[in-house]
Every structure is written in C-alpha cells, then in structure tokens.
C-alpha positions in Angstrom: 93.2 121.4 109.2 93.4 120.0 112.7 94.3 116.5 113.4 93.9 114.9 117.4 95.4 111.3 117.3 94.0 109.8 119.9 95.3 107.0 122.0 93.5 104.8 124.5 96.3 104.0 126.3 100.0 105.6 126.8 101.4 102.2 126.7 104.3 102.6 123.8 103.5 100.0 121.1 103.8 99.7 117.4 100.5 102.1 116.7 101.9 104.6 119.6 105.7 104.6 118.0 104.6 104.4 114.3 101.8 107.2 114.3 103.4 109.3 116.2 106.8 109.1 113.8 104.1 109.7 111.1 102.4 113.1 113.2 106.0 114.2 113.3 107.1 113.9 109.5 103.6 115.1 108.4 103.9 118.2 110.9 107.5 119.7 109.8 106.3 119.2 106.3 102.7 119.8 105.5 102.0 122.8 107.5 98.0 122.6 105.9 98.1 120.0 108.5 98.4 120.4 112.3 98.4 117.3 114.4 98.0 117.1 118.2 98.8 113.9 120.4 96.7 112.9 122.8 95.7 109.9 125.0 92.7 109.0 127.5 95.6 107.6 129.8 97.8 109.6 132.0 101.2 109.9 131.7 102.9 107.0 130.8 105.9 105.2 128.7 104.3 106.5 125.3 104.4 110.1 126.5 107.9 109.7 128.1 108.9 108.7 124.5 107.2 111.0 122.3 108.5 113.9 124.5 112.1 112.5 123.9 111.4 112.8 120.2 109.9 116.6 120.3 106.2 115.9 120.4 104.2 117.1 122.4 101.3 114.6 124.0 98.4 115.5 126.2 97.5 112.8 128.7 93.6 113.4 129.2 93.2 111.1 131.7 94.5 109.7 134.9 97.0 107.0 135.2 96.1 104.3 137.7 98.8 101.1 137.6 100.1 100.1 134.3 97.4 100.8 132.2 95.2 103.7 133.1 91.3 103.5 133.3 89.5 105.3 130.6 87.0 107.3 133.1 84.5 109.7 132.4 86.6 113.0 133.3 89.5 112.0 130.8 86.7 112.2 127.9 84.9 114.8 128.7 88.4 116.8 129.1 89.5 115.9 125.2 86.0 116.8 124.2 86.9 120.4 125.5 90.3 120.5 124.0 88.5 119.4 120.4 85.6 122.0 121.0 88.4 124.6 122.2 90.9 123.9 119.5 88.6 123.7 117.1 90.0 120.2 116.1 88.5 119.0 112.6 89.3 115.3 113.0 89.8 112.9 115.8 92.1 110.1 114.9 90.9 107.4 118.0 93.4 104.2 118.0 91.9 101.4 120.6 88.0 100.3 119.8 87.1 101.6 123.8 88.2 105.2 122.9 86.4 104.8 119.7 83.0 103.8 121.1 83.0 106.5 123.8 83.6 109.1 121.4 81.4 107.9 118.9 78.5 107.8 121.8 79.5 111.2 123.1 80.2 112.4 119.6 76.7 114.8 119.5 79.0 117.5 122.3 80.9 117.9 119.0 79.6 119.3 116.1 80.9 119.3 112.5 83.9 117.1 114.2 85.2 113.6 111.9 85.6 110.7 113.9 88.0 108.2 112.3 88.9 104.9 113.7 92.5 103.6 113.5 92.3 99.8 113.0 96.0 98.4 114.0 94.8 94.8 113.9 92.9 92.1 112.1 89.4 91.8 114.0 88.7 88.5 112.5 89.6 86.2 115.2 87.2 84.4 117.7 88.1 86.5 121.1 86.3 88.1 123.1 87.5 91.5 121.5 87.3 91.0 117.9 83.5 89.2 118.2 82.5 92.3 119.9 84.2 94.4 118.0 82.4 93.0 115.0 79.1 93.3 116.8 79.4 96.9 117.1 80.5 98.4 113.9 78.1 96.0 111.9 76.3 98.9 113.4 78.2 101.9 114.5 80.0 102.0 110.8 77.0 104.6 110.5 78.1 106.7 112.6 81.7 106.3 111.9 83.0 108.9 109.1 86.0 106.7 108.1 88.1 103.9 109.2 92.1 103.7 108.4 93.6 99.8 108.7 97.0 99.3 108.4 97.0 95.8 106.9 94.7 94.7 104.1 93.4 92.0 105.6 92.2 94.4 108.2 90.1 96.0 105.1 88.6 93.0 103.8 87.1 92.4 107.2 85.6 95.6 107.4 84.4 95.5 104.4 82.4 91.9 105.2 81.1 93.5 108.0 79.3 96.3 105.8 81.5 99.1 105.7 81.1 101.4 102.9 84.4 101.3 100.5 84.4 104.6 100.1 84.8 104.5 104.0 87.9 102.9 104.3 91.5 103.5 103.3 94.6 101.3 104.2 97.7 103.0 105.3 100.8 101.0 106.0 103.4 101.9 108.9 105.8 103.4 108.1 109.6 103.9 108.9 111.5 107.3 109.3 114.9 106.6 108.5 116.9 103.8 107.3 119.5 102.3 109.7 123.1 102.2 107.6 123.5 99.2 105.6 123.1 95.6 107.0 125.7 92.9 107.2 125.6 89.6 105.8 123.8 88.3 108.7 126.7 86.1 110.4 127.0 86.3 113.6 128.2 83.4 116.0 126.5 82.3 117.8 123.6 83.5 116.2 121.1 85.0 117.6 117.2 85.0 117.3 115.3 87.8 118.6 111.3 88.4 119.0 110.1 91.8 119.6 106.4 91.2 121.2 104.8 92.0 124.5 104.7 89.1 126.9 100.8 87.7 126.3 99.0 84.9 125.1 98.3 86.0 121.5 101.9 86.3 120.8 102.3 82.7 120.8 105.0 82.5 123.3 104.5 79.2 124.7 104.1 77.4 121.2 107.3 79.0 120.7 109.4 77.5 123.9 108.3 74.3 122.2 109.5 75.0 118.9 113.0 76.4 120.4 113.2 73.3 122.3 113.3 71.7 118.7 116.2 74.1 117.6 118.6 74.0 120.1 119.0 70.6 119.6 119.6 71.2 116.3 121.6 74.3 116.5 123.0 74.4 120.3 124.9 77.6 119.6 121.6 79.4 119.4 120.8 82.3 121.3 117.3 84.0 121.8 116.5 86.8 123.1 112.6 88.1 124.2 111.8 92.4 123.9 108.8 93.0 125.1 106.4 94.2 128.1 105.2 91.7 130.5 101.3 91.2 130.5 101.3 87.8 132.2 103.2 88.3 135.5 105.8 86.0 134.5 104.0 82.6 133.3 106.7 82.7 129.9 109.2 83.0 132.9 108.5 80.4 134.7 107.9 78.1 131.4 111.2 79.0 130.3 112.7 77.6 133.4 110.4 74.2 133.7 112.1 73.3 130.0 115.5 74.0 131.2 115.9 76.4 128.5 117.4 79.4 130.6 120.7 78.8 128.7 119.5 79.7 125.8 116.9 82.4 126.5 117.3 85.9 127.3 114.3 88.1 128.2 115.5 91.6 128.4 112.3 93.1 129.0 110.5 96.4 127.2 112.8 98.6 125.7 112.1 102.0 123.8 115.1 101.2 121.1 115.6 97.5 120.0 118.1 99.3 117.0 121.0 98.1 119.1 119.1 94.4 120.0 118.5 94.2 115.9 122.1 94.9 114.4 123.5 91.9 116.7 120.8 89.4 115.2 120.7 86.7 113.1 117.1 86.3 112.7 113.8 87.8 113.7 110.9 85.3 114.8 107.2 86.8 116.1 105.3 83.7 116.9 102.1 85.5 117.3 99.0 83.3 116.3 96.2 86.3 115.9 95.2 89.8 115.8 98.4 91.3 113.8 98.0 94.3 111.5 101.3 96.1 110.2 103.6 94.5 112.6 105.9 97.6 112.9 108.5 95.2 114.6 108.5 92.9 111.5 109.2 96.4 109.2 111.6 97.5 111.8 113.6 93.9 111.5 113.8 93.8 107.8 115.4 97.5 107.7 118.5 96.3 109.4 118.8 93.0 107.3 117.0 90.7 109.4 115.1 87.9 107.9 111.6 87.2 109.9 110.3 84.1 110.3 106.3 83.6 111.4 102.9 82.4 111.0 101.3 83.5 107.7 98.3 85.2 109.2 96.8 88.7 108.7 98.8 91.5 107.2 102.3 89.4 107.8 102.0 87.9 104.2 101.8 91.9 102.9 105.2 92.6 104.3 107.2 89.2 104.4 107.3 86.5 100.8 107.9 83.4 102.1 111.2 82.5 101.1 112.5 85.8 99.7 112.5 87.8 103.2 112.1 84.7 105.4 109.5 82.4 106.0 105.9 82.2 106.7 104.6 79.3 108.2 101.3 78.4 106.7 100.1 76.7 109.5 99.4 78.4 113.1 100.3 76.4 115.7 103.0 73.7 113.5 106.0 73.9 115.7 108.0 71.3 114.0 107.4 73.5 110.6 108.6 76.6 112.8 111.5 75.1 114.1 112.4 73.9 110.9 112.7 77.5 109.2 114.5 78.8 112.2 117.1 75.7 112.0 117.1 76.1 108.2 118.1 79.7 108.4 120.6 79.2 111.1 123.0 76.9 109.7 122.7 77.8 105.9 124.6 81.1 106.3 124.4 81.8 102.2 120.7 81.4 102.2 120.9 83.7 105.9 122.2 86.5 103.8 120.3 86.3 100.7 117.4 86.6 103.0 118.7 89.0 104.7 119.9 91.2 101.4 116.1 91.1 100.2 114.8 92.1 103.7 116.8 95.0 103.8 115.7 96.0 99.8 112.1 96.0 100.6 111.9 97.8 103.6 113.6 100.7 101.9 111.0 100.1 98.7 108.2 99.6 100.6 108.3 100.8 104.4 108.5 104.6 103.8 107.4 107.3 106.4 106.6 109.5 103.1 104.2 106.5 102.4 102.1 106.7 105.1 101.7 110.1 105.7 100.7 110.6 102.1 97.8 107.5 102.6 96.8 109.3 105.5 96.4 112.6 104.2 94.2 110.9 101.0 91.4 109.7 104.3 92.3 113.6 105.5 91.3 115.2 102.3 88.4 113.2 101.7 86.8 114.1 104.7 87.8 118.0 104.6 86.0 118.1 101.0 85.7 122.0 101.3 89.6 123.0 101.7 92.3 122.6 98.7 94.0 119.0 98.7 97.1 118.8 101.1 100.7 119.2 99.2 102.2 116.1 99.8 104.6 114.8 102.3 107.9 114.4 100.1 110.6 113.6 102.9 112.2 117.0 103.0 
C-alpha cells in the first residue's frame, strides 16, 4: 500500500512535525505500508526539517514569500506523481488542498482521498463556516476523514458525516525526553509555544501577564512561535511596559531545550485547536499547561491533575489566577508536573497513532490482508 501525505503548505507546524514523525515510525516498521511526503508549497521550513530527520519531501509547487500559492501547476504535478506511483491513498492536511483534489479527483482513478482534520471547525470564522458549507456536501465525495481531537469528530459528524467515515487519531510523540524535574526553577519561567496570530489569544494574554507580574515579579515569559501579524504582539508588549518580563524568541524547530528550563506551559489560544502537539510536547518534559478549556484541550489536560483549564475563554483574571497559583505553590508545581509527565508517556505514543491511522488505512484498502501493527521496534 501507498500512502502520499499531503501538505498545503511547507510551513513546519504541529500537523507538519507530528505526521511526518508518524510517516517515519510507520515506514521503518510496517513495510505493507509506504508513505511519501509531499506538499503543494515549495521548499520551505517543513522540508528543511523533515530532510534533517531522513525524510524525504516533495515540494510540488512553487514557493512565493512565506507561504506559497497553491497554483494550478503544483496540482496537476502531484496528480502525476499519484498516477505514476501508483499511490493508493492521498492523505491532504489543509481544507484548500482538500477541495482541489477532491474537484480534480476524476484524473485519478481507484485513488482514496482522505482529509486530515488538525482542528475544531466549529467556530464562527470565516474558515470554519465555509468549511462547514462544503463538506455538508463534499463528505460524498470524501472516502474518509481522520481528526485528531474528538471534538473535531463530533462536528463532523453534526455536519452529516457517515460514522463509519471517520476515525480519530491522536498525535503522537516519538520518544520520551529523560525524566522531568520537580519543576523549580527561579525565577520561573512561563513559556507558550504558538504562532504569533489572532486565534492564539495573544493579546488577552499580555493582559492576564500584566495581572501576574504583579503578583509574581520574578516571572519570566517567554513567546515560540512564527510571526503572522508583522509585529502588532511586539508592539503591545512594549505599550504595557512589559518588555522586562517577555521574551519572544521567535520560531524555532526544537523548543526541547526552551521546555526543560520551564516552569509552566500556557497556550492562550481562544479557537480552532485540535491535538495541540505543543501541549503533548510540554507535558512529556514535566511541564504543567495551563489554558482555555476548548476543543480537544480537555482530552489531553484534567484540570487540576496536569494543570488548569479555564472554563471560560476570554476570563483573564481566572487565567492569571492559575498561572499565579502555580507559580508560587512550588509542591502543587510539581505534583502537576509529576502527573503531566505520567500521561504523556500513557497516553501520547507514536505507536498510538500510527496504529489509528493504519485502522482508516485498512478500511479503505478492504482487498489486501490487515497491516501488522506498528509495535515501536
């Protein structure tokens, strides 16, 4: 069986880094399957990275600027490589890949389209109402969908998708950092790993650090993340006088490094989460994670066993009050931080995901023997 995975863009995010981790494990160990990497972009930070790791990822496309245009040429060049290749399913993650392929899906025969789903469409933007819109009606056309958050499910099923259509597979991590400290650090230190954008919640947040630091002036907090708003969080960051205690240190491939010197993980994000590989990543070196409790969040944090989850999106003072709480109760820091670290190694597994993945895989493929499971060797 042939597997493309198919990117919109070759920006490196939580889907790019956690699927293509999951390609890898899958490949050395299930040779039934053979995945391919791919993306409608050009060459960019997600192929940079993937190479470094000993994949091997075909840029279709044509990169203009940061992210690359999705033009008619890049398609038309992967619907080659499938018809050459003789690819059996393409795995599209990002919905404008997934509608051009599903509208030019007639050039190839006998081919499964699947749609990765790496977020909560439930949300009133632009890109979730649309997205809604269209697979109320394209789900017909669609032979499978794979979420990576349960939430994610139940809103595809509302919107008519067949059950037997769907399958959740949670992200998944490759190895285990060695075993967390106590959480102790002083000062301690906050970190958030999310792009620089709206959605994220960044600007609630400056508000709710306002609220800590003069709580906890030792505080430090420190930003990971791509810019997508030319500097607006910046700028904020300076107008409250809060440069002291903020550190943006920009994208970075490996926030390993960033993690083990933290006391506390916050993503502020207000919509549109999945499997936030971030939070998964946070909780494998100890770190307790504080945020709101929307979308597929609750499935990876209890509130008050791995952190907190803020009920309410939007209630800074409620934020700021778990951050504060965390930071100066140094038992309850690493309690927290203890039952972080248990459940990612429980519940975050690479083996995991590969295995839900291949379960979508051997549905479709009816005709061949089942796969032999991925078993981490």
């Amino acid at each position: 069986m042939k597997v493309l995975i198919l990117f919109t863009s070759s920006e490196l995010g939580g889907a790019e880094r956690s699927l293509t981790k999951m390609a890898r494990a899958a490949t050395q160990s299930t040779p039934e399957v053979k995945y391919f990497l791919g993306t409608l972009d050009g060459e960019g930070p997600w192929c940079e990275w993937s190479t470094g790791i000993g994949m091997s990822p075909l840029p279709f496309g044509r990169r203009e600027g940061r992210h690359g245009r999705i033009g008619l040429l890049a398609v038309l060049s992967a619907i080659r490589f499938v018809r050459e290749r003789n690819i059996d399913i393409i795995y599209t993650i990002g919905f404008r890949s997934s509608v051009l392929l599903r509208v030019f899906r007639w050039f190839m025969p006998g081919v499964k389209i699947v749609q990765g789903v790496r977020w909560n469409p439930n949300s009133t933007s632009r890109l979730d109402v649309w997205f809604r819109r269209i697979e109320s009606c394209a789900h017909r056309i669609t032979d499978a969908y794979i979420t990576n958050s349960a939430a994610a499910y139940n809103t595809l099923l509302k919107l008519g998708v067949p059950r037997d259509k769907l399958t959740t597979a949670y992200n998944g991590l490759d190895a285990m950092p060695s075993a967390a400290d106590s959480r102790i650090q002083t000062p301690p230190v906050v970190i958030t790993i999310a792009n620089l954008n709206y959605r994220k919640g960044y600007e609630l947040y400056l508000h709710a650090i306002s609220k800590v630091v003069t709580e906890v002036p030792s505080a430090q907090f420190i930003f990971l993340g791509r810019d997508d708003i030319k500097g607006v969080i910046q700028g904020k960051i300076s107008s409250m006088n809060l440069d002291g205690w903020i550190t943006y240190a920009g994208f970075q491939q490996d926030v390993s490094s960033y993690l083990r010197s933290s006391s506390l993980m916050v993503l502020p994000s207000l919509y549109c989460e999945g499997c936030p590989t971030s939070v998964m990543e946070a909780m494998s070196h100890g770190v307790p994670v504080v945020a709101y409790a929307i979308d597929g969040i609750p499935e990876l944090v209890e509130s008050g066993k791995e952190g907190f989850l803020i009920d309410q999106v939007g209630d800074i003072d409620a934020l700021a009050d778990a951050i504060v709480n965390i930071l100066r109760d140094p038992e309850l820091r690493s309690e927290l931080s203890v039952a972080a670290r248990s459940k990612a190694e429980t519940s975050f597994s690479i083996v995991t995901c590969c295995k839900s993945h291949e379960v979508c895989w051997n549905k479709l493929i009816s005709q061949i023997e089942p796969l032999a499971a991925y078993d981490g060797k």
